[in-house]
C-alpha positions as CSV (number, residue, x, y, z in Angstrom):
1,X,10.2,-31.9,6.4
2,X,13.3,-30.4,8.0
3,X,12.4,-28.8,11.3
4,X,12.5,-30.5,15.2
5,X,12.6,-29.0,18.6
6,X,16.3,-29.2,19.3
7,X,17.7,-26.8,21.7
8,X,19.4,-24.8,19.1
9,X,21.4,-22.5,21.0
10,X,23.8,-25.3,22.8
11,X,24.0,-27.0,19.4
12,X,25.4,-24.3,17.9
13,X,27.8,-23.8,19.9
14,X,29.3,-27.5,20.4
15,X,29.1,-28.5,16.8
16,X,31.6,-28.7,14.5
17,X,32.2,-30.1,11.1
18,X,33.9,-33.5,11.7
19,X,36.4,-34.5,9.7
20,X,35.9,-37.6,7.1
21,X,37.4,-40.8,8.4
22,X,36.0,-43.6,5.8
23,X,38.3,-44.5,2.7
24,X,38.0,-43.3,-0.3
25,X,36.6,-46.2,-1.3
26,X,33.5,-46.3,0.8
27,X,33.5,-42.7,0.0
28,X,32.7,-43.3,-3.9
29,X,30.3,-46.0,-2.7
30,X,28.3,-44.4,-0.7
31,X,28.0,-41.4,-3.6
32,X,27.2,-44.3,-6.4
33,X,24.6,-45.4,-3.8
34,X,23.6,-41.9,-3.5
35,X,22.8,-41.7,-7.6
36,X,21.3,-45.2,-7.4
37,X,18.5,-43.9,-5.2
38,X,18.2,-41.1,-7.0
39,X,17.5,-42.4,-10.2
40,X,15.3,-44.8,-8.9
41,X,13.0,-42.9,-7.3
42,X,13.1,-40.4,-10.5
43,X,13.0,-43.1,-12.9
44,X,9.9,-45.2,-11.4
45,X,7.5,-42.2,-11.1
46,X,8.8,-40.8,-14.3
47,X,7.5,-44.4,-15.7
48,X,3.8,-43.3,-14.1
49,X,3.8,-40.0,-15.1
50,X,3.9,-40.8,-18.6
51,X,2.0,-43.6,-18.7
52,X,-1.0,-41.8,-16.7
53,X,-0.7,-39.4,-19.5
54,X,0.1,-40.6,-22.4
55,X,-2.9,-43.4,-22.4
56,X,-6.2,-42.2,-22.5
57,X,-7.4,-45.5,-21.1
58,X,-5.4,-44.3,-17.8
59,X,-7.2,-41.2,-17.6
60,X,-9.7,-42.1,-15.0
61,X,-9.9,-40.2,-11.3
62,X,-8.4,-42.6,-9.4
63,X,-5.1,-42.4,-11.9
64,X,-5.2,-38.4,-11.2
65,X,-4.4,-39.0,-7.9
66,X,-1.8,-41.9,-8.9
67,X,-0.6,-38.9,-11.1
68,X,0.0,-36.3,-8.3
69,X,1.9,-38.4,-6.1
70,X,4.3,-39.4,-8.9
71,X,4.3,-36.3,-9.5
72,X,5.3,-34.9,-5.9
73,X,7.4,-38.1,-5.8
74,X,10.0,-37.2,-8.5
75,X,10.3,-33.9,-7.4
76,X,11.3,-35.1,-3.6
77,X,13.4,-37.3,-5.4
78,X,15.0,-34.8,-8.2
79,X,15.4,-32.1,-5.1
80,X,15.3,-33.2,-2.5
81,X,17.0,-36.8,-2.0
82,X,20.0,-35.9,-3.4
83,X,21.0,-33.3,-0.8
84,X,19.9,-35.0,1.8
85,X,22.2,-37.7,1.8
86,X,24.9,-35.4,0.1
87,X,24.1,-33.7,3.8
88,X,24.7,-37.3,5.3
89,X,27.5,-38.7,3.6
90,X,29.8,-35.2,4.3
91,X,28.4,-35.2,7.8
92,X,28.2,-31.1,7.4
93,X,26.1,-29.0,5.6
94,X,28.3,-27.5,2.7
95,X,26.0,-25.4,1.3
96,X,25.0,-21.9,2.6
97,X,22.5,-20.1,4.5
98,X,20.0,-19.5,1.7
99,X,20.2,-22.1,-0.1
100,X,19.3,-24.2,3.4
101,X,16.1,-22.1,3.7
102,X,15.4,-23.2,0.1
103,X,16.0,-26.4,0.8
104,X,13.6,-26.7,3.8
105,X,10.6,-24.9,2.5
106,X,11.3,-27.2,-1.1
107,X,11.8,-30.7,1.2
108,X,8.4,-29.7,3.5
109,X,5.9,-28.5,0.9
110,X,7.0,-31.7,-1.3
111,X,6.9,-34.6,1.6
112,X,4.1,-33.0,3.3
113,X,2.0,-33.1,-0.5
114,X,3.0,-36.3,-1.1
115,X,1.6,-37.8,2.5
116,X,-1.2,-36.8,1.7
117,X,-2.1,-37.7,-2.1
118,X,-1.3,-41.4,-0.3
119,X,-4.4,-40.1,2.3
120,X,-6.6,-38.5,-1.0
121,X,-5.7,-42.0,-2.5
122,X,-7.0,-44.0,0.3
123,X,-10.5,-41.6,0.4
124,X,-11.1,-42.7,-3.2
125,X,-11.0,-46.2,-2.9
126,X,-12.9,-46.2,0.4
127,X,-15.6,-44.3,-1.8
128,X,-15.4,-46.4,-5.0
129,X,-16.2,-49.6,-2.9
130,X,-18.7,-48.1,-0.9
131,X,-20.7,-46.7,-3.2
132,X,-19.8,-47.5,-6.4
133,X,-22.6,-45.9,-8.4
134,X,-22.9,-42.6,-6.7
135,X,-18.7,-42.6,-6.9
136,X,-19.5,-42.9,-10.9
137,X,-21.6,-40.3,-11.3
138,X,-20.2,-37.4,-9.2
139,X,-16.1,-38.2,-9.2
140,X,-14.7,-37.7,-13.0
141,X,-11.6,-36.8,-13.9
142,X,-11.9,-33.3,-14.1
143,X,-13.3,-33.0,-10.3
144,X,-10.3,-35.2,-9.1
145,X,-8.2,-32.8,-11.1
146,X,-9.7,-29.8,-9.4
147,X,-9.2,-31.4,-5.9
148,X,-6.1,-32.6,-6.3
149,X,-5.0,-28.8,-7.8
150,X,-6.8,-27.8,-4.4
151,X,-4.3,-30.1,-2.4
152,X,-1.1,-28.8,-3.5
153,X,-2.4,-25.1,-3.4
154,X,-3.4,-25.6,0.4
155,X,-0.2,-27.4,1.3
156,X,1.8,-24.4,0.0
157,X,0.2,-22.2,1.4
158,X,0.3,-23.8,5.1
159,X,4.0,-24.4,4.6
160,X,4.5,-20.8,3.9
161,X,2.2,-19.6,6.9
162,X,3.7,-22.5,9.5
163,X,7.2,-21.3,8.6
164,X,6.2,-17.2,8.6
165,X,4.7,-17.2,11.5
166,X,6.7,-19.4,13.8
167,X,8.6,-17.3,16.4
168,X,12.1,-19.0,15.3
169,X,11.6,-18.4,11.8
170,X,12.5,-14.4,12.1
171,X,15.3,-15.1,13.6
172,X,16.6,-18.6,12.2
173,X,20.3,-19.2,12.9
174,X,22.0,-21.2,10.8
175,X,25.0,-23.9,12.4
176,X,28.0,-23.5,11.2
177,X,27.8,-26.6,8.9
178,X,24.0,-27.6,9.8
179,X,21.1,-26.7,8.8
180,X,17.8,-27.2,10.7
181,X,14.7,-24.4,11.4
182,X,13.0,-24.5,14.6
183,X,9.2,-24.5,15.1
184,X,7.7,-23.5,18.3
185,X,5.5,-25.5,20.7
186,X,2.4,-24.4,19.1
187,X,3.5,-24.9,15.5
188,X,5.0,-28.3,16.0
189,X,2.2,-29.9,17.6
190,X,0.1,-28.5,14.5
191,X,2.1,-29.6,12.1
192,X,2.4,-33.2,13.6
193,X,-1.4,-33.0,13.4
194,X,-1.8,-32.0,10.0
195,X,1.3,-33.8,8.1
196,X,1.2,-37.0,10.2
197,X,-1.6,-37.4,12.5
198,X,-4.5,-36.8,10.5
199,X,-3.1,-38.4,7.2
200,X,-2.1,-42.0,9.1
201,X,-5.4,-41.9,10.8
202,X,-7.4,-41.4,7.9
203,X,-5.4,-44.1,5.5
204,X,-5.7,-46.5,8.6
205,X,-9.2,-46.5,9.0
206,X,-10.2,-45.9,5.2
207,X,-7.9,-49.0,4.3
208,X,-9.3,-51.2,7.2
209,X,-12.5,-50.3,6.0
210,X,-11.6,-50.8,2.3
211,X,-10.8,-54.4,3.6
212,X,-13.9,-55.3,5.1
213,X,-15.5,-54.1,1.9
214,X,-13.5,-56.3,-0.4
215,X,-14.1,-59.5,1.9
216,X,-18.1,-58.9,1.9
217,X,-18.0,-58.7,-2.2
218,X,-15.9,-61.7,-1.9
219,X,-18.5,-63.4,0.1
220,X,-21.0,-62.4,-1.5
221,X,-20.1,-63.5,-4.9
222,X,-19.6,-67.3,-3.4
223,X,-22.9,-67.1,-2.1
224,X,-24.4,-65.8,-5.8
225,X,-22.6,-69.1,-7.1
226,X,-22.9,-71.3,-4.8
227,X,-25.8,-73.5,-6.5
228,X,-23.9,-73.2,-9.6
229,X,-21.6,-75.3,-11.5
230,X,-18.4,-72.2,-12.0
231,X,-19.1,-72.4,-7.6
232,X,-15.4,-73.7,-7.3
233,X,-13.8,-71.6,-10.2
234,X,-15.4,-68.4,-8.4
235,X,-14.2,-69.0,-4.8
236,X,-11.3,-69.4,-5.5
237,X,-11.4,-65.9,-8.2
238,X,-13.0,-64.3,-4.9
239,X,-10.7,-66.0,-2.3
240,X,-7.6,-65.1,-4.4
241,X,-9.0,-61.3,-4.7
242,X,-9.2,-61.3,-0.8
243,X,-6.2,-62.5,-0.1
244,X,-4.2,-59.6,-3.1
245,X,-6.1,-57.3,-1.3
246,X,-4.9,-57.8,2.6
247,X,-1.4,-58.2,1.3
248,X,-1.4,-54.9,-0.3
249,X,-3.9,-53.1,1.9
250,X,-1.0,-54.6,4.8
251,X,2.3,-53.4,2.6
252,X,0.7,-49.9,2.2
253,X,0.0,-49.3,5.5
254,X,3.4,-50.8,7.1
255,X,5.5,-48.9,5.0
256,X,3.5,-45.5,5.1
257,X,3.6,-46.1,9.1
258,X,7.5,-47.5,8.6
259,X,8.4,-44.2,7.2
260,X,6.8,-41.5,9.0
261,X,6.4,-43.0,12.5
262,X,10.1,-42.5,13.4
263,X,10.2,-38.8,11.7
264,X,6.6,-38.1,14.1
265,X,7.7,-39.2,17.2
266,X,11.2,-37.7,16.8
267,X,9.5,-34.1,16.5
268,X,7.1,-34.8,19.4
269,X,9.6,-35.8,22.2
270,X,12.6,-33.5,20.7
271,X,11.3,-31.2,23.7
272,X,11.5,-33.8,26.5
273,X,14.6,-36.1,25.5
274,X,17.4,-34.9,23.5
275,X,17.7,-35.3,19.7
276,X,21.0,-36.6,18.1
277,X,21.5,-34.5,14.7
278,X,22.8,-38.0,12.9
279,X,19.7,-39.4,14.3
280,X,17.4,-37.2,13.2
281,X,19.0,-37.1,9.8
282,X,18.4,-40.7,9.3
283,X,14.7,-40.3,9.9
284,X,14.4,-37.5,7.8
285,X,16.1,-39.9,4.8
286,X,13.2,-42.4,5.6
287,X,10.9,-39.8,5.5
288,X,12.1,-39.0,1.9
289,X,12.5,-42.8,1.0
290,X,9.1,-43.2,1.0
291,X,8.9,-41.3,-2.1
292,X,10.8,-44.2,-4.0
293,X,8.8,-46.9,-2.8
294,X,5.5,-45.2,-3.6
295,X,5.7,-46.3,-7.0
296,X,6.2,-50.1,-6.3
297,X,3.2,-50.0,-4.1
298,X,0.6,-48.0,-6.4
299,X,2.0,-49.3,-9.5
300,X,4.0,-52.3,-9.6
301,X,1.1,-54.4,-8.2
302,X,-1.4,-53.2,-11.4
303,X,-1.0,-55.6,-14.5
304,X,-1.4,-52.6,-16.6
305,X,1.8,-50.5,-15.4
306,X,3.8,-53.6,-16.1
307,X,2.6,-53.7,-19.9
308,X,2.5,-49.7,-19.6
309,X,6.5,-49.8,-18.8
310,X,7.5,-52.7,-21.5
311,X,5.6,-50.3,-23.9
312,X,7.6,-47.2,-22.7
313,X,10.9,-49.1,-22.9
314,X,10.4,-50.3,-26.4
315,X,9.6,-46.7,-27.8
316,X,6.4,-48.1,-28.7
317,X,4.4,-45.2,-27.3
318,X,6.1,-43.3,-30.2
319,X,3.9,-44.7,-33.0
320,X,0.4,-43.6,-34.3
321,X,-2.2,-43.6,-32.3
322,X,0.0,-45.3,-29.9
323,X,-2.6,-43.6,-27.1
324,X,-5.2,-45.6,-27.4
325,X,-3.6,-48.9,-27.2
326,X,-5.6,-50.9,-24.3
327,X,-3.7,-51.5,-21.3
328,X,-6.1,-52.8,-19.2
């Protein structure tokens, strides 16, 4: 996701590559910090890629979607992240011209498929909760497969048209030592529609729904047990429940909106007020970092990716029949 409206022309001709002033020291640190990001992010979603696979008690449509965001995830973080802040930390882009077109289309098609696996995510719970038995019958795995093949095939394809067909695209100058494509009006005001608009709205209003859901089953099961002797034991099951729920149903949607607020509103008033490079680097890094914190949000929180990991890290998945051990 490495395009704004920065007037290109007078950038190009007042930058230049500034030279490094921070010791040596901070220098290695900030490269050790560099990797440590890195192989987080590659690391954690590796962990849910393999354990979405490898157990077949995991293979269930809602995982398929937990599945393509890892996926996604570890490729922002394999290709991505690391040349972003390589970008950062040498304040100059050191690489060349097409290898900074590679770059962009790679860093756009991945954040942009990632966004919204987190929106296809929120449209399956809103569905499961809703209507549970029609979700049973008509979602399986090989239908979530199928849509999310459909998701990555439509968000290539747009990233290859939006960039085509963009009037600075043809005739994309590359800053000596930057490297940034322009979109025009019309294009950036779609693609702030279609990456960011439409993806917060929908995970906003599914999740808020999703939360008035939980709190009426919650409700409802103290009024089925409310005569009963287990009345105490099962509020407080059903009160707990509520509460897990509006504490993740809160993290998710702070963080998705802590991430890709700053990178939307950036792109919308780079026209009107005028866009600081280092800036607008920053908020493409958060953009990116979102990818490494995906997995603590759809994972960490389920008891069965905890045991999923210890069984991972003690090579147990390497024994017989090890794929059909029950995580959940």
């Amino acid at each position: 996701m490495n395009h704004t409206e920065v007037n290109q022309t007078d950038y190009c001709q007042q930058f230049s590559c500034p030279e490094r002033s921070v010791s040596i020291a901070v220098y290695v640190l900030l490269y050790v910090s560099t990797a440590a990001v890195v192989l987080l992010t590659v690391c954690g979603n590796l962990l849910i890629i393999i354990s979405v696979c490898h157990f077949k008690q995991l293979h269930t449509p809602t995982n398929m979607l937990i599945l393509s965001l890892a996926v996604s995830d570890i490729l922002v973080g394999a290709l991505v992240i690391p040349i972003s802040l390589i970008w950062t930390i040498e304040s100059c882009w050191i690489f060349n011209r097409d290898f900074c077109i590679c770059f962009i289309l790679t860093s756009y098609f991945l954040t942009s498929t990632s966004i919204h696996n987190v929106a296809l995510i929120a449209v399956d719970r809103y569905l499961a909760l809703s209507n549970p038995f029609l979700y049973t019958k008509t979602v399986s795995v090989s239908t979530m497969c199928i849509a999310v093949l459909c998701d990555w095939c439509v968000m290539f394809f747009y990233n290859l048209v939006a960039h085509y067909f963009s009037r600075n695209f043809k005739c994309l100058v590359m800053c000596p030592g930057d490297c940034f494509l322009v979109l025009d009006e019309i294009w950036s005001l779609v693609d702030n529609i279609l990456i960011f608009g439409i993806p917060c709205s929908v995970i906003i209003i599914l999740y808020s729904l999703v939360f008035v859901l939980v709190r009426k089953h919650a409700t409802a099961i103290r009024e089925l047990h409310v005569n009963t002797r287990t009345q105490t034991s099962q509020s407080d099951i059903s009160m707990k429940s509520e509460r897990k729920a509006a504490k993740v149903l809160g993290l998710v949607v702070s963080v998705f909106l802590a991430c890709l607020f700053p990178y939307s509103l950036y792109s919308s008033l780079g026209k009107v007020i005028e866009v600081e490079v280092e800036s607008f680097q920053k908020v493409l890094i958060l953009v990116y970092l979102n990818s490494a914190i995906n997995p603590v949000i759809y994972a960490l929180f389920y008891p069965w990716f905890r045991k999923c990991v210890k069984l991972v890290l003690t090579l147990q998945i390497f024994k017989r029949d090890s794929s059909l051990i029950k995580v959940i």
